[in-house]
C-alpha positions as CSV (number, residue, x, y, z in Angstrom):
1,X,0.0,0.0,0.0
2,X,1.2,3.5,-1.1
3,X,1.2,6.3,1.7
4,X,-1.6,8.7,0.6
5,X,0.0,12.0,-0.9
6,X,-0.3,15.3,0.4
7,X,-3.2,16.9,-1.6
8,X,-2.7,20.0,-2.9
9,X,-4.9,22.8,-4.0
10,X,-4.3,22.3,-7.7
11,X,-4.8,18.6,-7.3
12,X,-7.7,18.8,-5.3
13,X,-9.5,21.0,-8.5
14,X,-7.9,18.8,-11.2
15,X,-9.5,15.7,-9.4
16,X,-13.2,17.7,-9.8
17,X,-12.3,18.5,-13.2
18,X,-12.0,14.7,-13.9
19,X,-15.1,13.9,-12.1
20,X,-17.1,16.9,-13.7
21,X,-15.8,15.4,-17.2
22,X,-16.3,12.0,-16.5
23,X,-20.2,12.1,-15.0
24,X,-21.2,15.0,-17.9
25,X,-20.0,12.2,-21.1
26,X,-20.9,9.2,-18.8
27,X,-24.2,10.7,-18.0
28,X,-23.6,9.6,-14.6
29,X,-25.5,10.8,-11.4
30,X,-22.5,10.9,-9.0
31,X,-18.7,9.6,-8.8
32,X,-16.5,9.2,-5.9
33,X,-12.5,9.1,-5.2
34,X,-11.8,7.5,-1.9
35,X,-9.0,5.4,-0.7
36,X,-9.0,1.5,0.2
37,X,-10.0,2.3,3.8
38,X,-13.2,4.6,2.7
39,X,-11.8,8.0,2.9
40,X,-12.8,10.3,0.3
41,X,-10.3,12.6,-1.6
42,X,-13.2,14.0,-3.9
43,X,-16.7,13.8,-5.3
44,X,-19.0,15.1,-7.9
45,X,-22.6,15.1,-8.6
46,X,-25.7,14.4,-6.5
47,X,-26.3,11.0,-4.1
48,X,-29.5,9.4,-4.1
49,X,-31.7,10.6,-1.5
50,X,-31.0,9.3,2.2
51,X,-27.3,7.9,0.9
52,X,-24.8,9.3,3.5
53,X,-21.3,9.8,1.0
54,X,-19.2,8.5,4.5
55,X,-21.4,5.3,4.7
56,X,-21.4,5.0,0.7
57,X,-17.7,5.1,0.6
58,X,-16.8,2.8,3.6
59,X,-19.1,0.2,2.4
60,X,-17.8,0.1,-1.3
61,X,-14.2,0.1,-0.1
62,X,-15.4,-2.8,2.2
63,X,-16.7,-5.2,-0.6
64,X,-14.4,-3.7,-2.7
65,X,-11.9,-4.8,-0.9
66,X,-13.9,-8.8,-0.5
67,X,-14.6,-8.6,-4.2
68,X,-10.8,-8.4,-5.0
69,X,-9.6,-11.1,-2.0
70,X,-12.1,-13.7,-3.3
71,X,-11.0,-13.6,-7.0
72,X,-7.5,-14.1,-5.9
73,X,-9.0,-17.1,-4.0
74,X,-10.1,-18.5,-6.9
75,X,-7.6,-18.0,-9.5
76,X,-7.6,-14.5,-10.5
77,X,-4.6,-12.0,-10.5
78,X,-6.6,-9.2,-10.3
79,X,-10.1,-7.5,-9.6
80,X,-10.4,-4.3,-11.7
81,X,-14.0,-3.8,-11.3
82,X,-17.3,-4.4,-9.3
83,X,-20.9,-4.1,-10.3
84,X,-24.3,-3.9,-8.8
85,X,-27.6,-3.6,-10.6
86,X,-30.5,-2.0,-9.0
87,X,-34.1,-1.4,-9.7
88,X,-33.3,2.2,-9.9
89,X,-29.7,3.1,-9.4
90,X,-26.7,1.0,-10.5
91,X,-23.1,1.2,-8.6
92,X,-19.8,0.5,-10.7
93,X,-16.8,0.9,-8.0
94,X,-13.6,0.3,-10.5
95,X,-9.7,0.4,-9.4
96,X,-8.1,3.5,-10.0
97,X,-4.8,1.6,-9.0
98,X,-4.0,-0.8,-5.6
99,X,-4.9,2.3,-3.0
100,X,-7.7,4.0,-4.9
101,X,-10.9,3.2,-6.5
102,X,-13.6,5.4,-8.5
103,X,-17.0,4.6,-7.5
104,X,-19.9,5.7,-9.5
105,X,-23.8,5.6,-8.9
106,X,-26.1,5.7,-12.3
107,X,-29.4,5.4,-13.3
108,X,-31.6,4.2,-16.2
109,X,-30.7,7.5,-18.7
110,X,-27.3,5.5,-18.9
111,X,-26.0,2.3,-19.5
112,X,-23.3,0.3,-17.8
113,X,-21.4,0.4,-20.8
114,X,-21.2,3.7,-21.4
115,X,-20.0,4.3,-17.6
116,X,-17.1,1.5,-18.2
117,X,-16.0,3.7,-21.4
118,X,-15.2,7.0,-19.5
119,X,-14.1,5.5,-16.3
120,X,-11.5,3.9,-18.0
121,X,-10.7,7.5,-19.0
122,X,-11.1,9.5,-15.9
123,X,-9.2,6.5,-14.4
124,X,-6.1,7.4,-16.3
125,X,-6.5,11.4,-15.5
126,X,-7.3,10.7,-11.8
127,X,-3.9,7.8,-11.1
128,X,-1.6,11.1,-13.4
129,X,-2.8,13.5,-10.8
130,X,-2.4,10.5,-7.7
131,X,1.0,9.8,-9.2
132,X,2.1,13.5,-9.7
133,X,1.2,13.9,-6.0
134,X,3.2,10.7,-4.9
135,X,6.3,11.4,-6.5
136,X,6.3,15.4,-6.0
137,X,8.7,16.2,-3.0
138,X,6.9,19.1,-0.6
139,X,9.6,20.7,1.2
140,X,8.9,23.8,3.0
141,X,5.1,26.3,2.6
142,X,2.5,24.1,1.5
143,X,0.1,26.8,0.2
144,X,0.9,29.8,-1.2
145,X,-1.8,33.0,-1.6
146,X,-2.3,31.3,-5.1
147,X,-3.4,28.0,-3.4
148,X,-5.9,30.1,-1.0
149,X,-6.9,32.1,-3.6
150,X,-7.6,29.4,-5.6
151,X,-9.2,27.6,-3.0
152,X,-11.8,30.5,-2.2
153,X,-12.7,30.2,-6.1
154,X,-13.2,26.4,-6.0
155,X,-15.2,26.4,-3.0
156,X,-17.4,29.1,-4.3
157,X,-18.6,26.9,-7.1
């Protein structure tokens, strides 16, 4: 398991950027970044009613997580992603690499397909901007007045 990076400002924003992209082409409802213990690092877009994001994101890295154990128990190398139908909304949770998955809730205006296309897109933007963050040295002010600056104008969206 990779340490999590340091998030910066302009990662933070590139990471909504990739989501915004990702549910507009996928005509998704809402897509999540978290980590393989549940914690976010960003989201996008609008949960199904009563859905608490916290509870959405533990649980998904939880069978996530069981998914991937028990196809290495029976003969697989790898897990890349996890479906569940519904009635009414569908949940894809795919590996963005071994720490971080992209989990995405749909409905019936889009089809599984369609999601599996552009997540295998945003998951290439989303582990460049992970990987950027893991193998940039921070030494010294983490955020400069650009990064608050920048901050105020992505918070005010």
């Amino acid at each position: 398991m990779n340490q999590m990076p340091i998030m910066t400002i302009q990662a933070a924003e590139r990471l909504l950027n990739a989501l915004e992209d990702f549910l507009e082409k996928a005509e998704a409802d809402y897509a999540m970044i978290i980590d393989r213990g549940g914690m976010i690092l960003s989201q996008q877009g609008e949960l199904p009613d009563n859905a608490d994001p916290d509870i959405v994101a533990a649980l998904s890295a939880g069978s996530f997580a069981a998914t991937r154990e028990l196809a290495l128990r029976v003969g697989e190398s790898d897990c890349a992603a996890l479906y569940q139908q519904g009635t009414n909304s569908h949940i894809l949770i795919s590996a963005v690499d071994d720490d971080v998955v992209l989990i995405t809730i749909f409905g019936r205006q889009t089809t599984v397909g369609l999601v599996k296309f552009y997540s295998a897109k945003a998951i290439k933007r989303i582990g460049a901007v992970l990987q950027e963050l893991r193998t940039t040295k921070h030494v010294g002010v983490l955020f400069t007045k650009e990064d608050i600056s920048a901050a105020e104008n992505l918070f005010a969206r």
